[in-house]
C-alpha positions in Angstrom: 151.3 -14.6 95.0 149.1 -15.0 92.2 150.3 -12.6 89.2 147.1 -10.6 89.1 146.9 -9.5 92.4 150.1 -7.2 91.4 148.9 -5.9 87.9 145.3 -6.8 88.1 144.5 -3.5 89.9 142.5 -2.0 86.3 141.3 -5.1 85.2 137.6 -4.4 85.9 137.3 -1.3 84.3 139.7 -2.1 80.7 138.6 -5.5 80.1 135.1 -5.3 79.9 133.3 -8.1 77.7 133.1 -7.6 74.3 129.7 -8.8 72.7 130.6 -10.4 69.7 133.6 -12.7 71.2 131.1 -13.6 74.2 128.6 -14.4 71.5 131.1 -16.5 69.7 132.3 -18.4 73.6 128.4 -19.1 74.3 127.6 -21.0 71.2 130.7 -23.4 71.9 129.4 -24.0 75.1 126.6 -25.8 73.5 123.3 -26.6 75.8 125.2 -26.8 78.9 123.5 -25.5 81.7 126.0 -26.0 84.7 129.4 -24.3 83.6 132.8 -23.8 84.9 134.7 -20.7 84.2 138.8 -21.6 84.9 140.9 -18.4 85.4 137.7 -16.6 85.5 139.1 -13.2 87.2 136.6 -11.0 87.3 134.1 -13.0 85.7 134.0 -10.9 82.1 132.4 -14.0 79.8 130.1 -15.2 82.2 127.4 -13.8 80.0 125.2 -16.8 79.0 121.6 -18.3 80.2 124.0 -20.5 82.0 124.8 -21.2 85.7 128.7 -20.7 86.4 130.7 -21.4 88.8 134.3 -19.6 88.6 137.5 -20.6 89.7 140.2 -17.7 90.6 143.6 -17.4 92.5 144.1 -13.6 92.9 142.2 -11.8 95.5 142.9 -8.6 93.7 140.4 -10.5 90.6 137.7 -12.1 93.2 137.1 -8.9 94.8 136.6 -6.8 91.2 133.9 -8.9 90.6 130.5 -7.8 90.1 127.8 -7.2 92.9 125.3 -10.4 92.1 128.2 -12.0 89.7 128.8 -16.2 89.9 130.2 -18.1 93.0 133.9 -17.7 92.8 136.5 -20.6 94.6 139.5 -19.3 95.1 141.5 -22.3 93.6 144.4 -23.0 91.1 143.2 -24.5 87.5 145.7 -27.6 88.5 144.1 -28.4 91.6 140.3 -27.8 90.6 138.2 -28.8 94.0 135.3 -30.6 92.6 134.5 -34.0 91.7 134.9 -36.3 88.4 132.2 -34.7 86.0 130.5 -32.1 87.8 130.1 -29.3 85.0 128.1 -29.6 81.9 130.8 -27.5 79.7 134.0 -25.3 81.1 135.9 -22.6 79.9 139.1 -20.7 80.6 139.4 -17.2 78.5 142.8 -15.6 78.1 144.5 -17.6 81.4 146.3 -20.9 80.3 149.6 -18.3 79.9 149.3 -17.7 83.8 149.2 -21.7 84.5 152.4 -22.9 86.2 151.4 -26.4 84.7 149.5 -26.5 81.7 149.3 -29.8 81.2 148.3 -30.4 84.6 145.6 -27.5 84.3 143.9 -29.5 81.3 143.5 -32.5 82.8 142.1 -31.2 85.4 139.8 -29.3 83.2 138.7 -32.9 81.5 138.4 -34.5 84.8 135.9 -32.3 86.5 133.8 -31.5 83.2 131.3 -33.6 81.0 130.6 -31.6 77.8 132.7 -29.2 75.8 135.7 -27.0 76.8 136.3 -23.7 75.0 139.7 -22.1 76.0 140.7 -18.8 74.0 144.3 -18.5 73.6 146.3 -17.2 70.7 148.6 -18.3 68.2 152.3 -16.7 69.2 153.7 -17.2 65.5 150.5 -14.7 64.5 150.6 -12.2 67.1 154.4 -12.3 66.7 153.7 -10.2 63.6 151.7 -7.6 65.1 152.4 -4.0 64.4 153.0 -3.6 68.6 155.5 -6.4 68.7 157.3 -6.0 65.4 158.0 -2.4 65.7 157.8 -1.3 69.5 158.6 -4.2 71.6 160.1 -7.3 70.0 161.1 -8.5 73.0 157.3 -9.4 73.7 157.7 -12.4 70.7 160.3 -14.2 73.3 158.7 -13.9 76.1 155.1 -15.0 74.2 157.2 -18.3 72.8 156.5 -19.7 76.0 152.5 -19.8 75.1 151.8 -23.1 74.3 150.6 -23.9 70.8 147.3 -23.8 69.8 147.9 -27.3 68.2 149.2 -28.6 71.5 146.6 -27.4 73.6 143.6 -28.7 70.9 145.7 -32.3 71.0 145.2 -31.7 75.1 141.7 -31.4 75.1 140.7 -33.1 72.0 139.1 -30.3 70.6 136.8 -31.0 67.6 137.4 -27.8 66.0 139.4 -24.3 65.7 137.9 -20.9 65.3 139.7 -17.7 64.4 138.3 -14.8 67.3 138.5 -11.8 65.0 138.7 -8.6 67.0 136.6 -5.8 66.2 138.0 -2.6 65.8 136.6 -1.1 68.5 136.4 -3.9 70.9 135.1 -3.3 74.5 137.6 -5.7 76.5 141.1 -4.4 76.6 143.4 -7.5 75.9 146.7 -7.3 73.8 146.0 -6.8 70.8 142.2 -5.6 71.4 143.7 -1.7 70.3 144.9 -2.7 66.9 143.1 0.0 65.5 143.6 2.6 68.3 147.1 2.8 68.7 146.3 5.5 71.2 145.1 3.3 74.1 148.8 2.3 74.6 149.8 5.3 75.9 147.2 4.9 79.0 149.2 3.1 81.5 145.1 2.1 82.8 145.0 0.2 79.7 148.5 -0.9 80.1 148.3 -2.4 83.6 144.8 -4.9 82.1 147.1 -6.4 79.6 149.4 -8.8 81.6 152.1 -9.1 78.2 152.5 -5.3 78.7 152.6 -5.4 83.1 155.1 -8.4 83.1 157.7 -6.5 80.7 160.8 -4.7 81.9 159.9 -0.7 82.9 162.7 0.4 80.5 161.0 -1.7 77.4 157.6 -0.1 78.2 159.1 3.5 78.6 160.7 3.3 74.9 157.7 2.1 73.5 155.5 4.4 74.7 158.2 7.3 73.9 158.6 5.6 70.2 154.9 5.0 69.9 153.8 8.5 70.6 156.3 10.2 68.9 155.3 8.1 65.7 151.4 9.1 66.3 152.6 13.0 66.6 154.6 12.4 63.6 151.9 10.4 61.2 154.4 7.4 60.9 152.6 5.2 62.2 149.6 6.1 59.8 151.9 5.5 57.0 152.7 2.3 57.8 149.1 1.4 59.0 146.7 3.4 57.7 145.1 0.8 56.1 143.8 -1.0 59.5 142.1 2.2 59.9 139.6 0.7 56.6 139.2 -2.6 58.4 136.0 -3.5 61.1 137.6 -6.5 62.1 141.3 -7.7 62.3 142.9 -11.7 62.6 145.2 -10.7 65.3 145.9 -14.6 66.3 143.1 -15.4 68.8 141.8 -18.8 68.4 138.7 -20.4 70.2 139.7 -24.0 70.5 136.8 -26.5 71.4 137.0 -29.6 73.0 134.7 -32.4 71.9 132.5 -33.9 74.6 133.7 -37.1 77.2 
């Protein structure tokens, strides 16, 4: 069973595109007209002048896509059914973590493609110091050390360049660390059950952190300690757009 067709059930309405990162996908995709969107769920950065062509395991993700939204083949990134350079560019947003074989999964990606990749992943040793992890659930920073590297994923693709995603502070698509600045959302189990770091962690570790988090918004602790995010428009959570040069 695909992992999203047991948490996925909120995914459509919490993780709605956000603008500026979708702005910031589309110009890596360079001129491509014909692109393939890996781990596409329900299809959120599929916002270009392009033609895409998504690939998704979880029912549960297919069928939250949109009336009129791109063909969807329900297929696993490691066994991608199309031929040797059929896609212009490709892309896979926020997935690789869900791939039972990553290396595997990128190949595939290079096989089937014949212009650049852009994957958005994160950098664990970053988002290891967020306030969420550091104070409310450390146990997220062991389970996150299985993320692959951003270095080792860039060396994968041969990506020609890095960019830092910086998340605005009130960014429209729901991921981990997309509340930074509204601590709040946290307490929304809706918001919880989009962000697969949060669905996949034990019930008791979710139950304290909620518990501890609210009691520390009640309180004003936590703006003590972070009142100064509240200043900020954008925040370096640890999100990294890597770009793979062309063939």
């Amino acid at each position: 069973m695909a992992v999203y067709d047991r948490i996925g059930t909120t995914y459509a309405a919490y993780r709605r595109p956000d603008p500026r990162i979708a702005g910031q996908i589309d110009a890596a995709l360079g001129s491509a007209r014909l692109v393939l969107d890996v781990g596409a769920g329900s299809g959120s950065y599929e916002t270009g002048d392009r033609i895409y062509v998504a690939v998704e395991p979880s029912r549960m993700m297919i069928d939250q896509r949109a009336p009129g939204a791109a063909p969807v083949v329900q297929a696993v990134a490691e066994r991608l059914p199309f031929p040797d350079r059929t896609f212009g560019a490709a892309m896979a947003i926020l997935t690789m973590h869900h791939w039972p074989d990553l290396d595997a999964g990128l190949a595939e990606l290079r096989r089937v493609n014949d212009g650049p990749i852009a994957i958005l992943t994160w950098d664990p040793d970053v988002v290891a110091r967020y306030w969420l992890v550091r104070e409310y659930i450390p146990e997220f920073e062991a389970h996150d050390r299985a993320v692959a590297s951003v270095e080792q994923i860039a060396a994968a693709v041969g990506a020609c360049r890095i960019e830092p995603v910086l998340v605005p502070h009130d960014c429209t698509d729901g991921f981990f660390a997309g509340y930074w600045r509204r601590p709040e959302a946290y307490l929304d189990a809706g918001a919880r059950a989009a962000i697969s770091g949060l669905a996949l962690l034990p019930d008791d570790v979710i139950d304290r952190m909620v518990t501890s988090l609210r009691e520390d918004l009640a309180s004003g602790v936590w703006k003590e300690r972070h009142g100064d995010l509240l200043a900020l428009d954008a925040y370096d959570c640890g999100y990294r757009l890597v770009i793979g040069a062309e063939p």
